[in-house]
C-alpha positions as CSV (number, residue, x, y, z in Angstrom):
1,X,88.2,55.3,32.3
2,X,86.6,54.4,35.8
3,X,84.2,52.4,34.1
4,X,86.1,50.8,31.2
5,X,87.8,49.4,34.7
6,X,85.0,48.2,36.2
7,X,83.2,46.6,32.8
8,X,86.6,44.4,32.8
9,X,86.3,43.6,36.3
10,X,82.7,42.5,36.1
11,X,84.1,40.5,32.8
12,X,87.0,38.7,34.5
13,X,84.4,37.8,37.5
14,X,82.0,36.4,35.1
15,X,84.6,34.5,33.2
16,X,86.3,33.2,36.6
17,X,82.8,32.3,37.4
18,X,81.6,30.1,34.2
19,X,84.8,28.7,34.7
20,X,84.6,27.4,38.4
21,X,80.9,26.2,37.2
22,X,82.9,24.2,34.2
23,X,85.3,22.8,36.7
24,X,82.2,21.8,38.9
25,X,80.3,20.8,36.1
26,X,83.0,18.7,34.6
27,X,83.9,16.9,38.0
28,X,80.3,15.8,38.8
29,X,80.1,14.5,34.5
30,X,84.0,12.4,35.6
31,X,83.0,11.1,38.5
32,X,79.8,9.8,37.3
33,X,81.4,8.2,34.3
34,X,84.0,6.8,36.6
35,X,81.9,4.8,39.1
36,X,80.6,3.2,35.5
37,X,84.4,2.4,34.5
38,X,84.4,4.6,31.9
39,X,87.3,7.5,31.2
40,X,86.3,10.7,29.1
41,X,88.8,13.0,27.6
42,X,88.2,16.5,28.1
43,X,88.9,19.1,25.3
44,X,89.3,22.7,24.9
45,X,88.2,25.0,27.6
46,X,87.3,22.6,30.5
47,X,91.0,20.9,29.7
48,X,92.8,24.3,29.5
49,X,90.8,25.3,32.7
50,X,91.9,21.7,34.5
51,X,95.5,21.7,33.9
52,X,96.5,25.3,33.8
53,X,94.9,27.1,36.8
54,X,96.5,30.3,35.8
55,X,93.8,30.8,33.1
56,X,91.0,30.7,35.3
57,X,89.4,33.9,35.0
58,X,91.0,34.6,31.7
59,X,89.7,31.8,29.4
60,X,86.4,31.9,28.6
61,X,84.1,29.2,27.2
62,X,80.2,28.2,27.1
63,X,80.4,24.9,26.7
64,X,82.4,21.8,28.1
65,X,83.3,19.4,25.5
66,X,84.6,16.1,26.2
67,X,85.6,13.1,23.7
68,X,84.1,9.4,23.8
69,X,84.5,6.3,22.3
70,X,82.0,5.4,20.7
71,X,81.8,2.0,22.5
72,X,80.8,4.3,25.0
73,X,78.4,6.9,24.0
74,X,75.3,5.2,25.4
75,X,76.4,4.7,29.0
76,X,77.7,8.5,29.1
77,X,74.1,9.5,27.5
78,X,72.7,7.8,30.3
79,X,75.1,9.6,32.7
80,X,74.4,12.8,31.6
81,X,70.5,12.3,31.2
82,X,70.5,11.1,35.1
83,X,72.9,14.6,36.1
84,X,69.3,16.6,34.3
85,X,70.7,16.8,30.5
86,X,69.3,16.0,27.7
87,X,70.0,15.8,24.1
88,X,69.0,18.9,21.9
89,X,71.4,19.4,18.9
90,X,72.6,15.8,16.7
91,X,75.7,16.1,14.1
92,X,78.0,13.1,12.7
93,X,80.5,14.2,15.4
94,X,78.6,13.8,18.5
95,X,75.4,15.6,20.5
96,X,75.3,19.0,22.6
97,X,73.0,17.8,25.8
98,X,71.8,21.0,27.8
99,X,70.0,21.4,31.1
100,X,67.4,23.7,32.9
101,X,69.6,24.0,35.8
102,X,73.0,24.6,34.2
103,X,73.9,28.0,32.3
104,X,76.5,25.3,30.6
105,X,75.4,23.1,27.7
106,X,78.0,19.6,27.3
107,X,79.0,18.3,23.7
108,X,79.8,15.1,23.4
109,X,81.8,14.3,20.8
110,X,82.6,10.6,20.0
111,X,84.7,12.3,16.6
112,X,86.7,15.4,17.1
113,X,85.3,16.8,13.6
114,X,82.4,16.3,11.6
115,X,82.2,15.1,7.8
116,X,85.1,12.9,8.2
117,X,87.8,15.8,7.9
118,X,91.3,15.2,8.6
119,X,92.8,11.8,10.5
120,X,92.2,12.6,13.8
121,X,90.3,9.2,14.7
122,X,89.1,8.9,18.1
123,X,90.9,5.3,19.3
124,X,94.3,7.0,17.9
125,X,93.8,9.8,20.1
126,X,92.8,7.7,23.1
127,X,96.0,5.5,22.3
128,X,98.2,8.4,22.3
129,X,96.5,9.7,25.7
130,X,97.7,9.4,29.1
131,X,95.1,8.8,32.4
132,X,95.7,11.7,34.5
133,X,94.2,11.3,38.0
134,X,95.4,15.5,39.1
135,X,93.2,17.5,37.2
136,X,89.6,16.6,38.1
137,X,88.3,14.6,40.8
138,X,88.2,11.6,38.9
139,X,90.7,10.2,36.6
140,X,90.8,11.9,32.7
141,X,91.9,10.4,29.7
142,X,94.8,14.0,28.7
143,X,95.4,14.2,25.1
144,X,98.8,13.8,24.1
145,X,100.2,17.4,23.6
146,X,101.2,16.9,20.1
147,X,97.2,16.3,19.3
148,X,96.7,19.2,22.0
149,X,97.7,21.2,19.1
150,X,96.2,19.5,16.5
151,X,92.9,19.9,17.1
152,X,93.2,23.8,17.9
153,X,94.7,23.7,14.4
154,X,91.8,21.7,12.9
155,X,88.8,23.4,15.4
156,X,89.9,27.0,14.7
157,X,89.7,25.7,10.5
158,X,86.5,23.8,11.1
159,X,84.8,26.7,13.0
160,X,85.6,29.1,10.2
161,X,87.3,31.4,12.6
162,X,89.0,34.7,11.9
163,X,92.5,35.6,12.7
164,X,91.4,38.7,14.0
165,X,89.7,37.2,17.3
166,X,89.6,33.2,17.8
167,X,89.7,31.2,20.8
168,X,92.0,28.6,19.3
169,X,94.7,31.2,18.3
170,X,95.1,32.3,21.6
171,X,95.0,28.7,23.0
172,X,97.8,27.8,20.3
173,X,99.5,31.5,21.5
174,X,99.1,29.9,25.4
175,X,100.6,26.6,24.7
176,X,103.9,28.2,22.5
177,X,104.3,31.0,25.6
178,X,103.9,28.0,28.2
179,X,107.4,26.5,26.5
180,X,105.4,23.2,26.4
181,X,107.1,22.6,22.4
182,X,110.9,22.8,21.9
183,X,112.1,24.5,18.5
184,X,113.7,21.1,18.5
185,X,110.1,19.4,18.5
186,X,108.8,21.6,15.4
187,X,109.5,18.4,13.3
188,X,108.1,16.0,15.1
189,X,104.9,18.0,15.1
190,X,105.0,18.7,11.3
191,X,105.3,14.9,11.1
192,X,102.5,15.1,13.1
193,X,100.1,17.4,11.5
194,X,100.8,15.8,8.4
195,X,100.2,11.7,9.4
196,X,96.8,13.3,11.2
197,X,95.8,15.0,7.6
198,X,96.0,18.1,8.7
199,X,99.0,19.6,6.7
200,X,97.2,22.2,5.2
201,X,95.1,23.2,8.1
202,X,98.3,24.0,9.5
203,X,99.9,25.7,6.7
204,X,97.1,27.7,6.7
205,X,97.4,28.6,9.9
206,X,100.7,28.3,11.3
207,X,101.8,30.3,8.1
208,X,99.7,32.8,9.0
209,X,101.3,36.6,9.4
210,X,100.3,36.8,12.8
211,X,102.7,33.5,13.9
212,X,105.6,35.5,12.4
213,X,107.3,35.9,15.6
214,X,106.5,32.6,16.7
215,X,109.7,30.5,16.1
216,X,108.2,26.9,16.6
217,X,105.2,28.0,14.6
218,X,107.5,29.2,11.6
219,X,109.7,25.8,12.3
220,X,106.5,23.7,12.3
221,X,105.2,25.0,9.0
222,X,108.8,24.5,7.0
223,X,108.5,20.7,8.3
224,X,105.3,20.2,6.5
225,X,106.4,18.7,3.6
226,X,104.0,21.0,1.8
227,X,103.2,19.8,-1.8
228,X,102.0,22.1,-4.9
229,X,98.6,21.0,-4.6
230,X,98.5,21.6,-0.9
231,X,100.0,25.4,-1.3
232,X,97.6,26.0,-4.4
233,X,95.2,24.9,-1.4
234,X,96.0,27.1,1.6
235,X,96.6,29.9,-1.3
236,X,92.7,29.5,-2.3
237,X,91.5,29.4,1.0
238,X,93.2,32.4,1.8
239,X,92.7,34.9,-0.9
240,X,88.5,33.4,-0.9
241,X,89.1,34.9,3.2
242,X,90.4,38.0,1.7
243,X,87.6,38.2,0.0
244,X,85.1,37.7,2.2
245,X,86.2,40.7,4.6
246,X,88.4,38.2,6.7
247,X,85.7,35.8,6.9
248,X,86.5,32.0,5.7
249,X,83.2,30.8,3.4
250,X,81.4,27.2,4.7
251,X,83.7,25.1,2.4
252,X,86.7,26.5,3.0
253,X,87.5,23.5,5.9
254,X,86.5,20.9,2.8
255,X,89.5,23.1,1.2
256,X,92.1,22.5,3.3
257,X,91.2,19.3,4.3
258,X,94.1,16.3,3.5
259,X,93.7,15.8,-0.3
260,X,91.3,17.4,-2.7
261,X,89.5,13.4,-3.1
262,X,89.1,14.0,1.0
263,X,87.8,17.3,1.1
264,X,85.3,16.7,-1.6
265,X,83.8,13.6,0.4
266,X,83.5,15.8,3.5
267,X,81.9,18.5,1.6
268,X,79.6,16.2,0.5
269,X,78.8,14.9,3.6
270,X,78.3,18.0,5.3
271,X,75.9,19.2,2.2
272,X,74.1,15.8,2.8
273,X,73.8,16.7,6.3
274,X,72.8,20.7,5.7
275,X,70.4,19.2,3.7
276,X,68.4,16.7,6.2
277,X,69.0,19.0,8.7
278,X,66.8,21.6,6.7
279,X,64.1,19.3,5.8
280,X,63.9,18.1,9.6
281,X,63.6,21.6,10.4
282,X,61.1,22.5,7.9
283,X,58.8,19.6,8.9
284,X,59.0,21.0,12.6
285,X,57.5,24.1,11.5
286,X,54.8,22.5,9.8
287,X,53.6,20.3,12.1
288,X,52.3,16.5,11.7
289,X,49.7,17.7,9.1
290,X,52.1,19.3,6.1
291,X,52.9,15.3,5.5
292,X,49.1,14.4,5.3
293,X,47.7,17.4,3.6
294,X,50.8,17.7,1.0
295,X,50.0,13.7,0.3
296,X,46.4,14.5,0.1
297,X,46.4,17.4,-2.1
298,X,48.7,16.1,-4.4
299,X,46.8,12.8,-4.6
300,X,43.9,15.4,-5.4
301,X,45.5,17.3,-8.1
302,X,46.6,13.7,-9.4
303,X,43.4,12.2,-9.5
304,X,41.9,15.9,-11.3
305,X,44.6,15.8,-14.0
306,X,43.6,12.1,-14.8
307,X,41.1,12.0,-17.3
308,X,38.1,9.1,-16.6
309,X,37.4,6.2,-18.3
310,X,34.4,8.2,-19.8
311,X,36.7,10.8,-20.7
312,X,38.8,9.0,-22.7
313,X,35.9,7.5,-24.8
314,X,34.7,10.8,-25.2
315,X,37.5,12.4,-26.9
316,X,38.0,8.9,-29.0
């Protein structure tokens, strides 16, 4: 027992830790930014951490991700190349940059989700946001609450999490405990969900058995408008989870994406993507020569498979 104590002690100090290192992190990244006249939006983790102190030491993250227009994506790469990043992963949302001297990598997003899923465009989502000068030492662009919870509602889907442990659920479980929604906003946010594409995202998981007791969350999902197709959706996706010992498959975002059209152009893309990323890959582990030896040898086997001028006489 003694040390069952002790191991969540050590835990808490290394999550209240990472987290003042976010906060730090985060404040150098605004500043910076700021004396450049630009305004990021902080997401997730770094936001939660920013705007509700009493989570320090109890929310967790590895990673600070911030949103960016896109007019703005090459000043902020500057920014965050000058602080000692630099860029390691690429996707179509955005880039995770990571540094020698930081235990924290920083995505940065200029799309909240890849492949084109859902509505959620970046400019909406700055129009909708509010500059907030009291949660970081520079001024922050703060989501809008309603999109708050929209993008929990479409990362937890996009990240293929479970319902038994997620991040997102217990950020969604925070933000319904911290009475920020009112049962008499549950429409307005069903409106919401649904205008931003993400109906069946959050059908699938505001319906979910362990929101039962959630009022708002129950309210939210009977506002949905929820057609057959988009039930015969969030049905699929579910009993494919079941399936899969709880665990939702690499599609299963294209699935519960706005319309079947939509969710078969994002799967698509992300295939397209899956794919290139692959070959990049592959290439990497070759080295320069697998282009020039391939070409050559094939050239070879070409050339020995030809017959000759002589050879073709011959035979006539």
């Amino acid at each position: 027992m003694i040390a069952q104590v002790d191991q969540t002690a050590r835990d808490r100090l290394r999550t209240a830790l990472v987290g003042e290192l976010a906060l730090s992190l985060g404040n150098q990244v605004f500043e910076a930014c700021a004396e450049r006249g630009i305004v990021l939006m902080p997401l997730k983790g770094v936001l939660f951490l920013g705007r509700w102190p009493a989570l320090r030491g109890r929310r967790d993250l590895v990673d600070i991700d911030l949103l960016v227009r896109s007019s703005d994506v090459e000043a902020v790469t500057f920014v965050l190349q000058a602080l000692g990043f630099e860029a390691t992963v690429s996707s179509s949302a955005g880039k995770t940059f990571a540094s020698n001297s930081w235990p924290l990598s920083i995505d940065m997003h200029h799309h909240l989700f890849p492949h084109g899923l859902f509505r959620m465009f970046t400019d909406g989502v700055f129009s909708r946001a509010k500059i907030d000068a009291s949660l970081f030492a520079a001024p922050v662009a703060r989501m809008s609450d309603e999109d708050v919870f929209a993008h929990l509602i479409g990362h937890f889907v996009k990240g293929r999490g479970t319902f038994r442990q997620d991040t997102s659920l217990d950020d969604i479980r925070w933000l319904l405990r911290e009475s920020l929604y009112r049962l008499e906003d549950a429409e307005a946010l069903g409106s919401h969900f649904r205008a931003l594409g993400l109906q069946r995202a959050a059908g699938y998981v505001l319906g979910h058995e362990s929101f039962r007791d959630e009022p708002i969350a129950c309210a939210a999902v009977r506002s949905l408008e929820l057609s057959r197709w988009d039930r015969m959706a969030i049905a699929i996706a579910r009993l494919d989870t079941s399936a899969n010992s709880g665990s939702p498959r690499w599609w299963t975002p294209h699935l519960l994406d706005r319309s079947f059209v939509a969710g078969s152009r994002s799967l698509f893309a992300h295939a397209d993507e899956a794919a290139r990323r692959l070959v990049t890959r592959f290439r990497r582990r070759r080295g320069p020569k697998w282009r020039t030896s391939s070409v050559t040898e094939t050239t070879q086997r070409v050339a020995d498979s030809t017959p000759s001028r002589a050879d073709r006489a011959l035979r006539a």
